[in-house]
N, C-alpha and C positions, 0 to 999 in steps of 0.2 A: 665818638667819645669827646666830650668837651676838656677844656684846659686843665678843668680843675680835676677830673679823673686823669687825666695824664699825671700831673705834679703828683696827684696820691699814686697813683702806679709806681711811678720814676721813686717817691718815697719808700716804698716795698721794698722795688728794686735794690734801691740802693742800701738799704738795709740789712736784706739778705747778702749782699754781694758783702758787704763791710763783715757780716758774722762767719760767710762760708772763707772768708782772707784771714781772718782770724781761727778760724779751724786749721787752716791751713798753716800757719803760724806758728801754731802751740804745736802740731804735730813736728816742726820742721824744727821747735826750740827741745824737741825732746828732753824736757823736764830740765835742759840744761839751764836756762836760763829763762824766766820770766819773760811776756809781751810787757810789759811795762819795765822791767830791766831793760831790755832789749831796748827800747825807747828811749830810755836816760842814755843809754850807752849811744845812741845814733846825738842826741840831745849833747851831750857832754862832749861828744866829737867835734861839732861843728860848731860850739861855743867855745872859741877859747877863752874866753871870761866869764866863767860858769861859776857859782858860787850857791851852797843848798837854799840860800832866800827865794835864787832867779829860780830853780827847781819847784820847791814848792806856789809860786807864784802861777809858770807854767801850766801847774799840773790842778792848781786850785786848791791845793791842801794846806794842811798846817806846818809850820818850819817845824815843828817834833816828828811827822809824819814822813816828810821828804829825808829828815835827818836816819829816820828808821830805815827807810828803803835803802838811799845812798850807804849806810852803814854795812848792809849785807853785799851790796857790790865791793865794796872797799875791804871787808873778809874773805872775799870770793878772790881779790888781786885784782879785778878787774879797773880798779880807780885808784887813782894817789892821790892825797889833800897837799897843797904849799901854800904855808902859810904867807900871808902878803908882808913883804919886806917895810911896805910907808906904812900898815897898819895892820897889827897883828892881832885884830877880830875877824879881818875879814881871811877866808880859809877859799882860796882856788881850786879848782877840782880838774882832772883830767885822764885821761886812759893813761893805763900801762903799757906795756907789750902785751901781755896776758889778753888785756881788756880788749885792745884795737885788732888781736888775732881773731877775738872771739867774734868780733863786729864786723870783722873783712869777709869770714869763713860764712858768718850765718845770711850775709846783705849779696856773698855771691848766692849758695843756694836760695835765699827767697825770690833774687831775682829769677832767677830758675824756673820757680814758680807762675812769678809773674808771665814772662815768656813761654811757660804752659796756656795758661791763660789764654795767654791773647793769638793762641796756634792759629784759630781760626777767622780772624779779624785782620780787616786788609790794614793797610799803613791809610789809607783814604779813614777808614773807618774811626782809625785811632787821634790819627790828625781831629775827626769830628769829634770825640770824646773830649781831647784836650781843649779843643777850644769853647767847649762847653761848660766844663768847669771852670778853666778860666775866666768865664763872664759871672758865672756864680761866683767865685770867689771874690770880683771886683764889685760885686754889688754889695759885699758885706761890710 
């Protein structure tokens, strides 16, 4: 098999693996929550200067768009807006308790998953994964 049948393989591959994580996902979100909720909400975690421009930006959409999304999280409890004390356009976003339970509880069981996963893959194996994406991702 030459190179370029391999990269087309590894593209299948990696396609299917990205859709069959995502089945797995939406069954694990049990209609509770959105994969793309679920995303802002990992997103909104680890930015603590998060604001719906950097969202939409993100995510490639429109600030009307992200404002729509972010709005059903914030009816949900899951988000608080505060507003910025130097400048009161600008609107901070960040989990609740609600939110950050909903994102502890759902990030253990996915990893759960994950750890299904990889039952049968040595630590050698996984070690070779990561450092494989690592070098793709540094070539980007």
């Amino acid at each position: 098999m030459s190179k370029q049948e391999k990269i087309i393989e590894f593209d299948v591959l990696l396609h299917e693996l990205v859709r069959y994580t995502s089945c797995q996902l939406k069954g694990l979100l049990n209609d509770l929550v959105t994969p793309t909720q679920f995303f802002l909400l990992k997103l909104i975690a680890t930015n603590e200067s998060c604001k719906a421009a950097d969202i939409a930006h993100i995510l490639d959409i429109s600030p009307a768009a992200a404002t729509t999304i972010l709005e059903r999280l914030y009816k949900n409890g899951w988000i608080e807006r505060d507003r910025s004390d130097k400048d009161r356009r600008i609107v901070w976003l960040k989990l609740t308790e609600t939110g950050t339970k909903l994102l502890s509880d759902t990030e253990a069981a996915r990893f759960q998953l994950l750890v299904k996963q990889f039952d049968n893959i040595t630590e050698g194996e996984i070690d070779k994964i990561c450092e494989v994406f690592k070098i793709l991702l540094n070539m980007s």
